[in-house]
N, C-alpha and C positions, 0 to 999 in steps of 0.2 A: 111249850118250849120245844128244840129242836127234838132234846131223849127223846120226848116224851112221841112226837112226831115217826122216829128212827128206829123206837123198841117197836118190834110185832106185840099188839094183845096178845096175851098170853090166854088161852083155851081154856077153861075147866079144870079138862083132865090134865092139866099139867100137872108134872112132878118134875123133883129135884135132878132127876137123871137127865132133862130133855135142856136145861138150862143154864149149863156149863161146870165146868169143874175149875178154876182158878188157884193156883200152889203159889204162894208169897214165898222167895227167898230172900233171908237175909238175917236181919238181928243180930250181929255179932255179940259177942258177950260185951255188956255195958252198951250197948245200942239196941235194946229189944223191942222198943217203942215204936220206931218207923215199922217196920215189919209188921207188927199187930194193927199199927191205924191202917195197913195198906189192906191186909187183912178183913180187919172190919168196915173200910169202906168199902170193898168188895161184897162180902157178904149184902150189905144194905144197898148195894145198886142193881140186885138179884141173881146174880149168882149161886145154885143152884147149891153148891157143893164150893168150899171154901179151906184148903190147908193150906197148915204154914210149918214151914221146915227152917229152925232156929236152934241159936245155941240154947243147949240143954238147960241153962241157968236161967231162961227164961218160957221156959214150957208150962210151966206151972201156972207161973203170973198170968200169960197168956190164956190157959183155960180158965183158969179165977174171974177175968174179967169178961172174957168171949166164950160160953162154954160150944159154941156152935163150931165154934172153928177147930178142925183137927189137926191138932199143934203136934209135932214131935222134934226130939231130936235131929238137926240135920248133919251131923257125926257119924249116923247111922246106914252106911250105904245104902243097904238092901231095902231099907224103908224109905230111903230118899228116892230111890232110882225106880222103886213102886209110884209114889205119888209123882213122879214127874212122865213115868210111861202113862199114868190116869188122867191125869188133865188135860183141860182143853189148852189153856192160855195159864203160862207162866206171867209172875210179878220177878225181876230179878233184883235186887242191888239197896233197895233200903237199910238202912242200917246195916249196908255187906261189909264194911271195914278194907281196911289197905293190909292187910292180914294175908298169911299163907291159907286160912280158914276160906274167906271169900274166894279165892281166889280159885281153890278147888272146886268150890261151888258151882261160879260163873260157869266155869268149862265144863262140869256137867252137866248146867241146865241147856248152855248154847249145844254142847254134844246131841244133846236128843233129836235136837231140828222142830222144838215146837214153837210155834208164835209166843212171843214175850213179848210186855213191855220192860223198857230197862230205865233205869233211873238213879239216880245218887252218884254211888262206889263204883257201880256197871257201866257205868257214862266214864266214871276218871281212868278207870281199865283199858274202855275200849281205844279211846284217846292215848292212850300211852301205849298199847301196841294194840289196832289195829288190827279184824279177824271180819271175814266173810258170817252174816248172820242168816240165822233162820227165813225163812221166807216169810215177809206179814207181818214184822217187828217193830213198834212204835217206841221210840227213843223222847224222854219226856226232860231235857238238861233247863236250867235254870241259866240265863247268862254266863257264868262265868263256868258253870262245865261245856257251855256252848263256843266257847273262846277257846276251850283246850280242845275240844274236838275238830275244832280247826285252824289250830294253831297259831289266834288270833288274841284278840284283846279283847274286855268285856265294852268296852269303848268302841269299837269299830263292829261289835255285834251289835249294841243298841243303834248304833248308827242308821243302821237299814237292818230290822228284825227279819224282813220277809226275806231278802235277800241270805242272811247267815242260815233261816232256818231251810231254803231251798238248795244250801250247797250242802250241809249237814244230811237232807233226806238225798241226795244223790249220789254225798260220798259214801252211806252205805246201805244206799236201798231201803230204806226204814219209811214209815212215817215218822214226821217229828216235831212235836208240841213243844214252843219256846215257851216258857212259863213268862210271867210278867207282866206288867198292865198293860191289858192289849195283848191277850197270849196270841200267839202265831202258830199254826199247825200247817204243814206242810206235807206233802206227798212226793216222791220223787216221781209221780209226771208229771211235776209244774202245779199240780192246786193248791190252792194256798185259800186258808177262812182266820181270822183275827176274830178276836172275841172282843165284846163288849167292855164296856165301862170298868174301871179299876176300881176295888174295895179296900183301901187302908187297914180296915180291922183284919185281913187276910194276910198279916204281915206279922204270920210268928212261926213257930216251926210245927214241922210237918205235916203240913199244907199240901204239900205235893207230892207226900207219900200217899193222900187220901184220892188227889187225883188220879195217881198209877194203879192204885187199885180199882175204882170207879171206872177206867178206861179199857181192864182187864177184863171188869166184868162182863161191860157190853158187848165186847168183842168174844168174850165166850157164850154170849146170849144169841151169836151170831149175827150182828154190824159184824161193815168190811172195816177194817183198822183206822182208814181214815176218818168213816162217821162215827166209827168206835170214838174216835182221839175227839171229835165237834162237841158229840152228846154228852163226853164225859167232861168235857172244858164248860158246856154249858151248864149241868146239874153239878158242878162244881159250885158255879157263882152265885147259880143259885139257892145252893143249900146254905154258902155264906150268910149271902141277905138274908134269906131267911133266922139262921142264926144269929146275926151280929142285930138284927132288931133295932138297925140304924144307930149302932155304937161305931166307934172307929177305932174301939182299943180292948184289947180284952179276950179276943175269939179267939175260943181253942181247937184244934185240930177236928177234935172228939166229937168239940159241938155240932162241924160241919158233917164230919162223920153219918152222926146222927138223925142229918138232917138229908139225907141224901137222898132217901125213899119219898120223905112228900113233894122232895123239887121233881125226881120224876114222874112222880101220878101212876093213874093207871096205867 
């Protein structure tokens, strides 16, 4: 598959220091789920080093089920603003909420200037006002944040996918993966890759939290953003298929999650 094509073998003497660091924000209290799949798919698409800075009421839960993942409060300034000067590649906006909480967030992960991808909440933010990003920032909207992001309809973005997702990576500099059957990834110089076949059973929630993680990773494994965003759309689909075991109903996040390390191989 493409990853698998796109990731360097990894040497022996590899260690977790050489293979990225990845900080998921997000999780607002009663939204800690996105945040953690983003998290754990992260982790599982190799990601060296994997925190996640969340609301406190779900730190716990989050090591209970990931103990790999170094979860804290993200309340905590000085602990935030450590784990975001460590990282390679931010996650921002799962589970961020429409909150003064997120909202503080956002602006301190975009403050640092390090490569993000942004997704959910960070997608409805930036569409609603509008901020100059990081350099190397892949933007991953689902239709109908694809519509608010430019100030369209989710009607006239399906209409032509390549088309909304190449004004979207120009209006600000991003790469930007449309989700949907037949996802669209776009580059603001004009490249443009479409993904394969559509999977029904892919059609529950947070799906595309696992992508933003998965696209984080590789991108801190070092792919450039754009073949970050292909290899991570591709080991997407196929951890699906692999999961859903030719069912069309039923697949959960987790499973794909899960499944993420055999779609990309060695």
């Amino acid at each position: 598959g493409i990853a698998r094509v796109l990731l360097p073998r990894r040497a022996p003497s590899t260690h977790k220091g050489r293979v990225g660091h990845v900080l998921v924000v997000g999780g607002a209290r009663g939204l800690g789920g996105a945040a953690l799949l983003a998290a754990e798919a992260a982790a599982r698409a190799g990601a060296g080093l994997v925190s996640l800075a969340t609301d406190a009421a779900h730190v716990a839960a989050a090591l209970a089920r990931r103990p790999e993942l170094m979860a804290f409060d993200a309340g905590d300034p000085s602990r935030c603003n450590d784990a975001i000067g460590r990282a390679t590649w931010l996650v921002v906006g799962p589970g961020l909420g429409q909150g003064e909480w997120g909202a503080g967030l956002l602006a301190r992960a975009l403050a640092a200037g390090k490569p993000a991808v942004l997704d959910a909440d960070a997608l409805n933010r930036l569409a609603a006002a509008p901020r100059t990003l990081p350099s190397g920032c892949v933007l991953t909207p689902h239709p109908g944040e694809a519509a608010r992001l430019l100030g369209s309809d989710v009607a006239a973005v399906q209409r032509d996918r390549c088309a909304a997702a190449l004004a979207i990576a120009g209006r600000h500099g991003a790469v930007v993966v449309l989700k949907g059957a037949g996802t669209v990834v776009a580059s603001p110089d004009g490249a443009l890759a479409i993904g394969g076949g559509a999977n029904p059973a892919m059609a529950s929630g947070g799906m595309g939290d696992v992508l933003a993680g998965v696209v984080a990773a590789f991108a801190a494994q070092g792919l450039a953003p754009f073949d970050a965003a292909c290899a991570g759309v591709a080991a997407h689909a196929e951890a699906a298929r692999r999961a859903a075991r030719g069912l069309s109903r039923g697949l959960l996040a987790a499973d794909v999650a899960a499944c993420i390390a055999q779609a990309v191989g060695t």
